[in-house]
Biopython code that builds the backbone (N, CA, C, O; Angstrom):
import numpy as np
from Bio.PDB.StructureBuilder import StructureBuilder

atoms = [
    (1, "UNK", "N", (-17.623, -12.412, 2.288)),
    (1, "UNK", "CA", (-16.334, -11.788, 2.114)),
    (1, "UNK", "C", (-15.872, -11.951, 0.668)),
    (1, "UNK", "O", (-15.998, -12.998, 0.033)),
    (2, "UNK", "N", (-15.237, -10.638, 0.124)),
    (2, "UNK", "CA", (-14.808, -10.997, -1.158)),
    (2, "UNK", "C", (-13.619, -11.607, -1.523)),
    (2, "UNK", "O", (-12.528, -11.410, -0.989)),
    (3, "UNK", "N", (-13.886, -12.436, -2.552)),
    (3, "UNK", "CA", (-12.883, -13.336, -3.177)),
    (3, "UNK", "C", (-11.549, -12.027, -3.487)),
    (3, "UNK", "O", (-12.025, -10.920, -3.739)),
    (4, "UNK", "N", (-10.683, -12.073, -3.483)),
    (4, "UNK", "CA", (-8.948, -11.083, -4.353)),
    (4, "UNK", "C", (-8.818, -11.805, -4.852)),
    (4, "UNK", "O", (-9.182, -12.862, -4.336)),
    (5, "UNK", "N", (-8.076, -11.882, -6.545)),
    (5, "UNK", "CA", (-7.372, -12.639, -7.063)),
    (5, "UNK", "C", (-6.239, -11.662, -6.527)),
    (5, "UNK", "O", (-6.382, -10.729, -5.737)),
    (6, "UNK", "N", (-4.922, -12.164, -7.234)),
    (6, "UNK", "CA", (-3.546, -11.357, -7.156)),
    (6, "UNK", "C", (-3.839, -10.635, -7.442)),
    (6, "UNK", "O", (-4.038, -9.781, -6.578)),
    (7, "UNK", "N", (-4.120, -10.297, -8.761)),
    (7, "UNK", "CA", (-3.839, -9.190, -9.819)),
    (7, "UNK", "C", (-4.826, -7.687, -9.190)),
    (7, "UNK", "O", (-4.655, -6.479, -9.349)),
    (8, "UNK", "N", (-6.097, -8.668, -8.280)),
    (8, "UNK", "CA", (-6.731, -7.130, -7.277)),
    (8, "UNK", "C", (-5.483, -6.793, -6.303)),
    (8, "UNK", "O", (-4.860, -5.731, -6.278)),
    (9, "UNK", "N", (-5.323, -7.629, -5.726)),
    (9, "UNK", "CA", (-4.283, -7.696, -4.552)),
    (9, "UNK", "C", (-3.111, -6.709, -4.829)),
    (9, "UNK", "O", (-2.706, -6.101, -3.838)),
    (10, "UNK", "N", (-2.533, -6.464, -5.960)),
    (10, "UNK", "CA", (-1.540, -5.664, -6.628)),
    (10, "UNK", "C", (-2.216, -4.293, -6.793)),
    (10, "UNK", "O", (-1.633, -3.258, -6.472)),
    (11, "UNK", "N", (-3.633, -4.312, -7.372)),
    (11, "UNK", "CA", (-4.014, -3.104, -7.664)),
    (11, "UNK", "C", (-4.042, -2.477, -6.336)),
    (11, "UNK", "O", (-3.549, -1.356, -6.208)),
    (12, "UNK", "N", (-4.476, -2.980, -5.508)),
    (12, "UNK", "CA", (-5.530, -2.594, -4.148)),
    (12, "UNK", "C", (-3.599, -1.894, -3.502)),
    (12, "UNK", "O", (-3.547, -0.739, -3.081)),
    (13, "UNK", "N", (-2.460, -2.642, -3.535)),
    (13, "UNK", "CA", (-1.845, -1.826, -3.204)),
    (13, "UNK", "C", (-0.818, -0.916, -3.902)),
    (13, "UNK", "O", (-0.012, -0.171, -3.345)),
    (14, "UNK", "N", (-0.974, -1.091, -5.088)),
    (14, "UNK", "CA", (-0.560, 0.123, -5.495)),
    (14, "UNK", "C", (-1.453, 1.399, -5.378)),
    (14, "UNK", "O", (-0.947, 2.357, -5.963)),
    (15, "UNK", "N", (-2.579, 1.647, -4.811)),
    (15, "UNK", "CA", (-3.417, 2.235, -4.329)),
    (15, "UNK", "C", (-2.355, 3.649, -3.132)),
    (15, "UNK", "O", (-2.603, 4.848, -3.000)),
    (16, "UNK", "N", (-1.368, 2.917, -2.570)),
    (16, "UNK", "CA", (-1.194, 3.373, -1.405)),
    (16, "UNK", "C", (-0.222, 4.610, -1.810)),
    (16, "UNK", "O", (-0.159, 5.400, -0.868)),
    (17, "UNK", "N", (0.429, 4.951, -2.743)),
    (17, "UNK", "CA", (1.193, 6.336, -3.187)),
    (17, "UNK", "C", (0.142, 7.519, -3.696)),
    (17, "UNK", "O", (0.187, 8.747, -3.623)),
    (18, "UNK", "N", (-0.954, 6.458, -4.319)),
    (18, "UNK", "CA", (-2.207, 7.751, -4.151)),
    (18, "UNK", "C", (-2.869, 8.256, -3.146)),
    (18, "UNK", "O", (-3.131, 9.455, -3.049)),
    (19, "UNK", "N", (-3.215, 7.314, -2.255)),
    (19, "UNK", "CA", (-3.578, 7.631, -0.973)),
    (19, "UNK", "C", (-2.735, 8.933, -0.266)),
    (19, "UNK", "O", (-3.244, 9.875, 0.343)),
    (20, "UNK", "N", (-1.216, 8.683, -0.547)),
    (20, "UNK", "CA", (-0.200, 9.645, 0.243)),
    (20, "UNK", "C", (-0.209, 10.913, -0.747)),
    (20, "UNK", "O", (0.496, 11.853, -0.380)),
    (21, "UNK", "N", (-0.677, 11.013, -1.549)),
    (21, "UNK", "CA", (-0.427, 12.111, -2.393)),
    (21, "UNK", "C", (-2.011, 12.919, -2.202)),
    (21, "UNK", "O", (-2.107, 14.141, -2.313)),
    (22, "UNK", "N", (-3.011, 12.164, -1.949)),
    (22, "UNK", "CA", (-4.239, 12.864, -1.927)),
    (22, "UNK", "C", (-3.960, 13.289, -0.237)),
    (22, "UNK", "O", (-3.917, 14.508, -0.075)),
    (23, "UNK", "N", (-3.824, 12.707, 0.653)),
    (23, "UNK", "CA", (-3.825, 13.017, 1.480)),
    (23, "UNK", "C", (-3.138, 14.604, 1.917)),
    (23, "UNK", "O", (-3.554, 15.517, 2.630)),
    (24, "UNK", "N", (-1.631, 14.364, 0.935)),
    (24, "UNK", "CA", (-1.215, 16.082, 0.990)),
    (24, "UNK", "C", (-1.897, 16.903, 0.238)),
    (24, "UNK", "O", (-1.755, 18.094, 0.515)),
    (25, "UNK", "N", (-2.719, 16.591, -0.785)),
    (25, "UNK", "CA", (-3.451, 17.079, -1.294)),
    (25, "UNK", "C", (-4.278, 17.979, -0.744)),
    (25, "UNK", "O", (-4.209, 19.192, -0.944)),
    (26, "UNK", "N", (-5.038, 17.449, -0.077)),
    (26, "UNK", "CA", (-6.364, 17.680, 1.035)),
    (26, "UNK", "C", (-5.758, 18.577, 1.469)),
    (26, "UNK", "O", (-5.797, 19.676, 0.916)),
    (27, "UNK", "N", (-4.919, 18.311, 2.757)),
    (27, "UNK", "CA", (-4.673, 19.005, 3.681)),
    (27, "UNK", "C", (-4.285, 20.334, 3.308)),
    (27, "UNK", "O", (-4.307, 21.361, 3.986)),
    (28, "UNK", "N", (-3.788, 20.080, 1.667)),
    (28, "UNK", "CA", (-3.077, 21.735, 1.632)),
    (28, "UNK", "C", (-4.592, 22.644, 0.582)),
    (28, "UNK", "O", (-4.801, 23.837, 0.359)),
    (29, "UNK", "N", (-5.329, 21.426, 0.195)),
    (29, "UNK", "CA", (-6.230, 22.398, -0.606)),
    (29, "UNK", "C", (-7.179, 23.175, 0.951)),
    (29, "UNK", "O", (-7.352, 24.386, 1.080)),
    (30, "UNK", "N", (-7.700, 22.024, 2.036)),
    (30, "UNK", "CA", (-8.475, 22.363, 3.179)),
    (30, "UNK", "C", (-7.562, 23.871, 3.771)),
    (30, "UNK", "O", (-8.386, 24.778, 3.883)),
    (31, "UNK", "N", (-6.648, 24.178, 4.021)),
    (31, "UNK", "CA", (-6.109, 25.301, 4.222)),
    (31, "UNK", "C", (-6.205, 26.257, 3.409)),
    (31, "UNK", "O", (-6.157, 27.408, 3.842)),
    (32, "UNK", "N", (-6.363, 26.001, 2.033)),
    (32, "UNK", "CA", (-6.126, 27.478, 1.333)),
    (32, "UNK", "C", (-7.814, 27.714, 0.962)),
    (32, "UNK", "O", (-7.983, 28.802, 0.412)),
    (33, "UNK", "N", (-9.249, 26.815, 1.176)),
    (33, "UNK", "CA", (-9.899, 26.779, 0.658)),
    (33, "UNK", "C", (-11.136, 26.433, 2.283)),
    (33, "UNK", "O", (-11.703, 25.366, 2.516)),
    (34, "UNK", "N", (-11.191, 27.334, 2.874)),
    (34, "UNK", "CA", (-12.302, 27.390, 4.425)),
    (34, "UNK", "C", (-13.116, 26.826, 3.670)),
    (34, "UNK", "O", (-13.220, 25.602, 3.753)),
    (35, "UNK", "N", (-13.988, 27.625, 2.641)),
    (35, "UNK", "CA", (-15.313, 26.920, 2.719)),
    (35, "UNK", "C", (-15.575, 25.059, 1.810)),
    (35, "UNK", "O", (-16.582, 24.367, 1.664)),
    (36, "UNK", "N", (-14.245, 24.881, 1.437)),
    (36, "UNK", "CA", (-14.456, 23.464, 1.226)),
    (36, "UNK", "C", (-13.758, 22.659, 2.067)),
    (36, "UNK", "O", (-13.619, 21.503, 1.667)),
    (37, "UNK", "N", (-13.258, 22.948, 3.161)),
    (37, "UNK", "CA", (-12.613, 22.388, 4.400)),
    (37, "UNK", "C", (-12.923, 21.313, 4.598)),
    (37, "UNK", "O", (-12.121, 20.391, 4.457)),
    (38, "UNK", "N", (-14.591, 21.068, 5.109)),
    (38, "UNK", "CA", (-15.066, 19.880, 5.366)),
    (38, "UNK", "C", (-14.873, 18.451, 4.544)),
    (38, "UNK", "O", (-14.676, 17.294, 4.917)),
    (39, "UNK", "N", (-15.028, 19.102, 3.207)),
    (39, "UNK", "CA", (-15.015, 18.168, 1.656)),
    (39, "UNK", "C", (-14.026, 17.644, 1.795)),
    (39, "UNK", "O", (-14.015, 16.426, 1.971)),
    (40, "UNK", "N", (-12.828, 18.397, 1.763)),
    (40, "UNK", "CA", (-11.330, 18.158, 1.832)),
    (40, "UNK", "C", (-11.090, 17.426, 3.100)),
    (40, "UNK", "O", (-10.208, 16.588, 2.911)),
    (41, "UNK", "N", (-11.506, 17.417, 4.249)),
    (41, "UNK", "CA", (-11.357, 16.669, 5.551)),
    (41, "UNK", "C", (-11.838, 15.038, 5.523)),
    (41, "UNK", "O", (-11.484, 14.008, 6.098)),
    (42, "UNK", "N", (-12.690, 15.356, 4.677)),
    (42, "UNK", "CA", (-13.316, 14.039, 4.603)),
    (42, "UNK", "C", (-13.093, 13.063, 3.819)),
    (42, "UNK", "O", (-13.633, 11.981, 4.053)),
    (43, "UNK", "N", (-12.139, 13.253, 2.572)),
    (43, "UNK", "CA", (-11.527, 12.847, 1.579)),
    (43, "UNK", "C", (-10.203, 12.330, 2.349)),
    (43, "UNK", "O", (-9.849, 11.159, 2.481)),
    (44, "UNK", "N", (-9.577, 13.459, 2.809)),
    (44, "UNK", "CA", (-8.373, 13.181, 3.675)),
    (44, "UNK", "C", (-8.612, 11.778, 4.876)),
    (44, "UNK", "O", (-7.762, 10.912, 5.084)),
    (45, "UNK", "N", (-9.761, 11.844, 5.440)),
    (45, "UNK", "CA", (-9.983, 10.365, 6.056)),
    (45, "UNK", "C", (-10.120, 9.564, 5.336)),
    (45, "UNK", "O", (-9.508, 8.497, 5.386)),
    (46, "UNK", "N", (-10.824, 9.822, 4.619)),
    (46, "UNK", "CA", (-10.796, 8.369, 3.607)),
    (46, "UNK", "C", (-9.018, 8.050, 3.020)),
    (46, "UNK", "O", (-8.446, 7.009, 3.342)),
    (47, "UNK", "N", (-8.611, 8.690, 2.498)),
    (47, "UNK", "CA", (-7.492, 8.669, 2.059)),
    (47, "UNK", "C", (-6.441, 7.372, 3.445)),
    (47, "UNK", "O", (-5.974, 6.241, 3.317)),
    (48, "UNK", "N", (-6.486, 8.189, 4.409)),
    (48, "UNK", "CA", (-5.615, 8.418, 5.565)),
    (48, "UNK", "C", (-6.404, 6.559, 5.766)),
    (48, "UNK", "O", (-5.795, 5.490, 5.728)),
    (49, "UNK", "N", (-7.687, 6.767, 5.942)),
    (49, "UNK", "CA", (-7.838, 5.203, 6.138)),
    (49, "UNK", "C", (-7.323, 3.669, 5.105)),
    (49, "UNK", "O", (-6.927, 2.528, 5.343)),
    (50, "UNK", "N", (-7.547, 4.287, 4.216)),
    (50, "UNK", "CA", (-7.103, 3.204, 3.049)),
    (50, "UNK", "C", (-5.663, 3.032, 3.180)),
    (50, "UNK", "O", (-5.203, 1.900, 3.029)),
    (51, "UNK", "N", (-4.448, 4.575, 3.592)),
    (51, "UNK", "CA", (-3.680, 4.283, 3.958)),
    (51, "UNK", "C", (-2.775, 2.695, 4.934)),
    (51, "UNK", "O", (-1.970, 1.798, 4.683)),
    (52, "UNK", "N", (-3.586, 3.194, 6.059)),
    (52, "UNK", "CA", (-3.565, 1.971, 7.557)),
    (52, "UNK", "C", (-4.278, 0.706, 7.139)),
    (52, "UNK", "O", (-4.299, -0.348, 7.774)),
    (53, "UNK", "N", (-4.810, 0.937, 6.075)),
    (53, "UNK", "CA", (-5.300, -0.810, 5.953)),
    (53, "UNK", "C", (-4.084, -1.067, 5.391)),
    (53, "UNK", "O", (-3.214, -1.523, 6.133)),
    (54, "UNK", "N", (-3.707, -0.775, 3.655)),
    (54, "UNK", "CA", (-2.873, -1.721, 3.522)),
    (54, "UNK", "C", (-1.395, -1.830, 4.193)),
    (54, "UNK", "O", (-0.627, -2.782, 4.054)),
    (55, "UNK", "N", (-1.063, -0.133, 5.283)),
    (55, "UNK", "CA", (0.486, -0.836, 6.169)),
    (55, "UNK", "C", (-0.378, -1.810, 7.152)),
    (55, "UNK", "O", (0.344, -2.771, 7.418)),
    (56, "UNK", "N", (-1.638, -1.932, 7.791)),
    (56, "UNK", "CA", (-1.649, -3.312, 8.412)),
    (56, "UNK", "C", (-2.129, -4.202, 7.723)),
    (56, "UNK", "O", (-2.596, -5.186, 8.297)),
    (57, "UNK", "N", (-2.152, -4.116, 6.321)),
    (57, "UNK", "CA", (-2.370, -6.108, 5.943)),
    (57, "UNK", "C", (-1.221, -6.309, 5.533)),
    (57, "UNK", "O", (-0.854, -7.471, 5.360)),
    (58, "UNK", "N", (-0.349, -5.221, 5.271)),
    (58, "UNK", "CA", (1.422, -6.171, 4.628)),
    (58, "UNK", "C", (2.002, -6.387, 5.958)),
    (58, "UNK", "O", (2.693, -7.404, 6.013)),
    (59, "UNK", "N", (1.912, -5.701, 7.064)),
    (59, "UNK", "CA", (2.098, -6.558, 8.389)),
    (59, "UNK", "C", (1.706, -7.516, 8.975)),
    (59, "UNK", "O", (2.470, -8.182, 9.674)),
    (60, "UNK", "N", (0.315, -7.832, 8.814)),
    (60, "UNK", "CA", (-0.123, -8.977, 9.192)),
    (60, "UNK", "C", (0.357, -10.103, 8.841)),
    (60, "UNK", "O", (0.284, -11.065, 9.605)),
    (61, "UNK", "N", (1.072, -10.214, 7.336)),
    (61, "UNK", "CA", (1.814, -11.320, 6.473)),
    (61, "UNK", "C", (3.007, -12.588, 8.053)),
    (61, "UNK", "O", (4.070, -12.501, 8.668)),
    (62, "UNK", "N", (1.882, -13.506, 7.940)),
    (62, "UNK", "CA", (3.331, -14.083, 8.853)),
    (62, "UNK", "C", (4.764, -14.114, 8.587)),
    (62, "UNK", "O", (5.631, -14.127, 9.462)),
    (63, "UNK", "N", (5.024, -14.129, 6.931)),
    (63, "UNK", "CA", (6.594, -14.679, 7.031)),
    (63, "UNK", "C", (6.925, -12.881, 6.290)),
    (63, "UNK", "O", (6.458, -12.059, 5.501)),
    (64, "UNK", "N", (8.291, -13.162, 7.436)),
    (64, "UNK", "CA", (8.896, -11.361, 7.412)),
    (64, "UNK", "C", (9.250, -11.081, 6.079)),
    (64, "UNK", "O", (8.740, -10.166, 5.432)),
    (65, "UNK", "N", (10.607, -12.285, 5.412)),
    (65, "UNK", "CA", (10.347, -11.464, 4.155)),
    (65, "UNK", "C", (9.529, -11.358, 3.218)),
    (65, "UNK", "O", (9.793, -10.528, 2.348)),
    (66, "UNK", "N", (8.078, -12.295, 3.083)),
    (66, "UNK", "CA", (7.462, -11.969, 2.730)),
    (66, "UNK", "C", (6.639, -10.307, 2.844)),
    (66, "UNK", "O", (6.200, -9.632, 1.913)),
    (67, "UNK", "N", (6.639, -10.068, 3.982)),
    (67, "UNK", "CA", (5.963, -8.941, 4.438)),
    (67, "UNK", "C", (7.124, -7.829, 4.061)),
    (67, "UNK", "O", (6.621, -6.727, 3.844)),
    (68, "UNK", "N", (8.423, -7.859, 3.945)),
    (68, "UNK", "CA", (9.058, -6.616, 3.832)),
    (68, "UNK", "C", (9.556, -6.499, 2.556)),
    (68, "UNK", "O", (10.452, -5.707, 2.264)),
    (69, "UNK", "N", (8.730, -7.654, 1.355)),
    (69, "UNK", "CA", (9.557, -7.134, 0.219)),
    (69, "UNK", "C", (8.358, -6.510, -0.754)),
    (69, "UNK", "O", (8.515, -5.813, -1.756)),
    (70, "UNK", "N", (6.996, -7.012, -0.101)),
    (70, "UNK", "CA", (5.650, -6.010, -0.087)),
    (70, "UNK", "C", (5.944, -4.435, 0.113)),
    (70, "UNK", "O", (5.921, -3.521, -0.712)),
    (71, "UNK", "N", (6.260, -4.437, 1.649)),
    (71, "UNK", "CA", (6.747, -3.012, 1.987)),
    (71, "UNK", "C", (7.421, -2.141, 1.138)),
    (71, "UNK", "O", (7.091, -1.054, 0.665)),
    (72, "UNK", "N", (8.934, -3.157, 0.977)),
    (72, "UNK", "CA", (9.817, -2.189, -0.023)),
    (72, "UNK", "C", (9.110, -1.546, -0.715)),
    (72, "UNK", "O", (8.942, -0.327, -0.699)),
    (73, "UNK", "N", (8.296, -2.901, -1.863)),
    (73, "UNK", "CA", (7.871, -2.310, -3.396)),
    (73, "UNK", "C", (6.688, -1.389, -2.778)),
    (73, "UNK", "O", (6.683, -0.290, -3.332)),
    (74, "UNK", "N", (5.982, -1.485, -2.080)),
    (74, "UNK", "CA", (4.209, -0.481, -2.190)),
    (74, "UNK", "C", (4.543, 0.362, -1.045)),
    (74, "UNK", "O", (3.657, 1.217, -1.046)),
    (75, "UNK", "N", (5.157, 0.542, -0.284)),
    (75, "UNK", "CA", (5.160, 1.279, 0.638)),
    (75, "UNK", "C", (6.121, 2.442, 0.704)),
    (75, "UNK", "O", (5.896, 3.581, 1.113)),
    (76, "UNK", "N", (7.472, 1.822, 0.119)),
    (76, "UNK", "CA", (8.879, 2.609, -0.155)),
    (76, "UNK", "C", (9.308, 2.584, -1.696)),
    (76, "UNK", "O", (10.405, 2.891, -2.163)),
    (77, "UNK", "N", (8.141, 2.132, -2.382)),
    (77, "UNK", "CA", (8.498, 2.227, -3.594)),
    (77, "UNK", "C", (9.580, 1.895, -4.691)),
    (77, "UNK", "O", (9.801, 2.428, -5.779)),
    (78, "UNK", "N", (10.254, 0.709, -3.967)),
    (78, "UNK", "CA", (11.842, 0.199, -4.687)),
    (78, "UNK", "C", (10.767, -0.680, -5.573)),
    (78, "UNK", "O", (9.662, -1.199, -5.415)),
    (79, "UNK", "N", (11.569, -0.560, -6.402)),
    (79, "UNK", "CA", (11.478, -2.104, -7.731)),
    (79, "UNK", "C", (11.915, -3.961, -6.688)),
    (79, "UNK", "O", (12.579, -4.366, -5.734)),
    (80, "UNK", "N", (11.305, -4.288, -7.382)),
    (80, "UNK", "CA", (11.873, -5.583, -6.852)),
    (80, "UNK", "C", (13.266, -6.118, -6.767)),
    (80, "UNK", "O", (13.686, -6.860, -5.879)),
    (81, "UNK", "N", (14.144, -5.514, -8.114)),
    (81, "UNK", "CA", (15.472, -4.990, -8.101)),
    (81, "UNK", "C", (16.250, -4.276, -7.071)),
    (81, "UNK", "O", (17.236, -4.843, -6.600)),
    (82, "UNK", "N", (15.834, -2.786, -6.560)),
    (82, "UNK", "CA", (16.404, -2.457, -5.248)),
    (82, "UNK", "C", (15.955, -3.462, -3.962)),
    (82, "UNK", "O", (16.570, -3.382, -2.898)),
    (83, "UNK", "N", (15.033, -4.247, -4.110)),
    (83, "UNK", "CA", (14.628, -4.876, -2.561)),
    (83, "UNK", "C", (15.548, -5.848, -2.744)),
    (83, "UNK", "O", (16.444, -5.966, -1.907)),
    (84, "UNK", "N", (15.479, -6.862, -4.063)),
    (84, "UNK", "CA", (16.846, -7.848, -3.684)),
    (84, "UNK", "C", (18.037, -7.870, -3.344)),
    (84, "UNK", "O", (18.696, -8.743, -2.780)),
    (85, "UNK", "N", (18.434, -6.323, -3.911)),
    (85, "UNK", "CA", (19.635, -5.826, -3.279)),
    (85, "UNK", "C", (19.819, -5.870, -1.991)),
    (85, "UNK", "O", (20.636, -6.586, -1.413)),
    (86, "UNK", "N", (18.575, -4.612, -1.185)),
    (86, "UNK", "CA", (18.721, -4.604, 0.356)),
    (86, "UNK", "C", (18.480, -5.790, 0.735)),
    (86, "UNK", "O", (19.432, -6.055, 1.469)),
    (87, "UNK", "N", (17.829, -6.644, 0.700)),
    (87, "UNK", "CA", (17.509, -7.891, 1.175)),
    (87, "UNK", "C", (18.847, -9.287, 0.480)),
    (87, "UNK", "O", (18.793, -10.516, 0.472)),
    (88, "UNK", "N", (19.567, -8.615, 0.147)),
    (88, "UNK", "CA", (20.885, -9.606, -0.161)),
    (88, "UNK", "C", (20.088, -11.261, -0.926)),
    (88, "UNK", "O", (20.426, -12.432, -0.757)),
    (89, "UNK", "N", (19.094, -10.732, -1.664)),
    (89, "UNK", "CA", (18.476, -11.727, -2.334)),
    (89, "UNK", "C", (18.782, -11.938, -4.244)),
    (89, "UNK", "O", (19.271, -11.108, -5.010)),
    (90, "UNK", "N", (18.360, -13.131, -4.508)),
    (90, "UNK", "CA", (18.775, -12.358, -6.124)),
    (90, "UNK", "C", (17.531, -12.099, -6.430)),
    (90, "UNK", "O", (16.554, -12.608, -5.882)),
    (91, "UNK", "N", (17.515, -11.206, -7.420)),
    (91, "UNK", "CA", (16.255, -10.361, -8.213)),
    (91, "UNK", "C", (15.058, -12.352, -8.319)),
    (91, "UNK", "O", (14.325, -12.842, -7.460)),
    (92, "UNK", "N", (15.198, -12.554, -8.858)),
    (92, "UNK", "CA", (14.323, -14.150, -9.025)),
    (92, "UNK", "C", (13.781, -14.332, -7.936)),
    (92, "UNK", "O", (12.550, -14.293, -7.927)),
    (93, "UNK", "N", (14.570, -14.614, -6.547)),
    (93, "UNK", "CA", (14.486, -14.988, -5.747)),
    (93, "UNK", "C", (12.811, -14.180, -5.173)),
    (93, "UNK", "O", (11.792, -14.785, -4.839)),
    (94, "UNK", "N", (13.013, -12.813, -5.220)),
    (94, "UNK", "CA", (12.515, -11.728, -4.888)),
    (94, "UNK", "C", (11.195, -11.768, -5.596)),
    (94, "UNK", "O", (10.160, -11.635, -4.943)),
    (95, "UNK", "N", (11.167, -11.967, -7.068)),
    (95, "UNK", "CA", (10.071, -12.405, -7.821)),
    (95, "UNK", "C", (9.275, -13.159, -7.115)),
    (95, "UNK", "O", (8.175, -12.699, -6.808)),
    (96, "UNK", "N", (9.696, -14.656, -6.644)),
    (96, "UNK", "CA", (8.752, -15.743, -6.376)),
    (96, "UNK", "C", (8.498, -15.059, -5.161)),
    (96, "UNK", "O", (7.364, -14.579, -5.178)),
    (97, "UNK", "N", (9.113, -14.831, -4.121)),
    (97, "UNK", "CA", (8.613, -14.052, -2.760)),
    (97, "UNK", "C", (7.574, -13.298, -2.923)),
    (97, "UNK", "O", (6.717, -13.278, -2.039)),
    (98, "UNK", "N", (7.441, -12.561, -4.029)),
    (98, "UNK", "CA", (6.759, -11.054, -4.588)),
    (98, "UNK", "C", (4.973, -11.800, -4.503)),
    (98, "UNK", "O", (3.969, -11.343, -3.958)),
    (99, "UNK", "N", (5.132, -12.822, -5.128)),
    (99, "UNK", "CA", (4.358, -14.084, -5.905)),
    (99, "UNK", "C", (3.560, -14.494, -4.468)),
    (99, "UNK", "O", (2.398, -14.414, -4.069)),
    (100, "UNK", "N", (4.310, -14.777, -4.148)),
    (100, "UNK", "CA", (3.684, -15.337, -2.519)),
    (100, "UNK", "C", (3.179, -14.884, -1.620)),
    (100, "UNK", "O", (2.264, -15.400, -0.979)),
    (101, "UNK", "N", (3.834, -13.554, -1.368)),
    (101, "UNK", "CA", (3.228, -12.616, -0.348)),
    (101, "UNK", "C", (2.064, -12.413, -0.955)),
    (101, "UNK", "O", (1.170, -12.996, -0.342)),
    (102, "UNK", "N", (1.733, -11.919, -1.767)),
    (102, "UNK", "CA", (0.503, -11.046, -2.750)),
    (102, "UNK", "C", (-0.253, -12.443, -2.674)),
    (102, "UNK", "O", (-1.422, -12.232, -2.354)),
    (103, "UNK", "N", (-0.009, -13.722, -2.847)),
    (103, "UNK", "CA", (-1.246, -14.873, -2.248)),
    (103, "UNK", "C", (-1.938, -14.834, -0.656)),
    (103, "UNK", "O", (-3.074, -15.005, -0.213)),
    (104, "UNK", "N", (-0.640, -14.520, -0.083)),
    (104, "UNK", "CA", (-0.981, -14.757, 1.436)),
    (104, "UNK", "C", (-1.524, -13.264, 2.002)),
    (104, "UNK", "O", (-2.063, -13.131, 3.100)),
    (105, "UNK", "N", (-1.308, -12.282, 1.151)),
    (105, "UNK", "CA", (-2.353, -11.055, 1.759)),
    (105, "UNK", "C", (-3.843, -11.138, 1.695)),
    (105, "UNK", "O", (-4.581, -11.574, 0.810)),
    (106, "UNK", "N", (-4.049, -10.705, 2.643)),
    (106, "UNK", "CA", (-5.740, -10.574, 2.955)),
    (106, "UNK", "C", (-5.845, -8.963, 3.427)),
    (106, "UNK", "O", (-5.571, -8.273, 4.409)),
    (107, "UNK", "N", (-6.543, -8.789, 1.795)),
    (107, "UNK", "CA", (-6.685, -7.286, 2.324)),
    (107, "UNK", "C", (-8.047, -7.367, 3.215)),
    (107, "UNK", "O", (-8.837, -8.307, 3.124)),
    (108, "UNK", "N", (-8.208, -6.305, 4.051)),
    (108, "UNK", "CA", (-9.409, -6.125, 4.795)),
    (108, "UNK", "C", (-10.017, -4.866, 4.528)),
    (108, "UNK", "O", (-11.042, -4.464, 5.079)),
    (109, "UNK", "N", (-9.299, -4.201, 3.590)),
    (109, "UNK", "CA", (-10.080, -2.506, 3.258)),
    (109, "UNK", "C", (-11.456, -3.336, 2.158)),
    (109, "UNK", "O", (-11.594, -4.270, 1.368)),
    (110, "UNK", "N", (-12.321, -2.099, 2.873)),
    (110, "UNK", "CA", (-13.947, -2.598, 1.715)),
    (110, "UNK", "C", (-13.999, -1.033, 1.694)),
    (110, "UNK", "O", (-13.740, -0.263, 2.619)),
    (111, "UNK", "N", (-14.447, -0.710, 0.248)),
    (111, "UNK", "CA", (-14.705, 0.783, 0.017)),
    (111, "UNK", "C", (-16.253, 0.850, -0.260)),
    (111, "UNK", "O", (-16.793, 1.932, -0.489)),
]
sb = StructureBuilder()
sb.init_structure("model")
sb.init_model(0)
sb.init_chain("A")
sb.init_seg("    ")
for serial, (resi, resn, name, xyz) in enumerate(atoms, 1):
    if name == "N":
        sb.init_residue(resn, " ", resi, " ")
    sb.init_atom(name, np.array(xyz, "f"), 0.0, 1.0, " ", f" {name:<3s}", serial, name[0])
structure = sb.get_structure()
């Protein structure tokens, strides 16, 4: 099994707004384009899978706010700034959380 440092751990999910953007991608090139349908279908799974790994490894995170200030930032895209807000945390606070979760993730996507 491979070693993550953080700094993969960060890449691997900022991964996930590309994933959502190829995915509409696909679907709208596979419609306007029959004979590369398949190409485009198959990209779109891949996409669509890399998706569901990382919403289930920031779920898997035992401690919640750890797991939902992951979410915010890679999933809903707030700064660590809007999550301390919703999360009635101060921005710092949110930092070291940020810090921690990204230790305690275990991604399970292998490409």
């Amino acid at each position: 099994m491979r070693e993550w440092s953080v700094d993969d751990k960060r890449v691997y999910l900022e991964q996930y707004p590309l994933a959502l953007a190829k995915i509409s991608r696909c679907y709208l090139l596979s419609a306007k384009n029959a004979d590369k349908s398949e190409k485009y279908k198959r990209e779109m799974s891949e996409a669509i899978l890399l998706r569901d790994f990382i919403e289930d490894d920031i779920g898997k995170i035992a401690d919640q706010v750890e797991s939902e200030v992951l979410a915010q930032k890679y999933l809903c895209g707030k700064t660590l700034e809007e999550t301390a807000e919703l999360l009635n945390y101060s921005k710092r606070q949110v930092e070291r959380i940020h810090v921690s979760a990204l230790e305690h993730l275990m991604p399970s996507y292998v490409s």
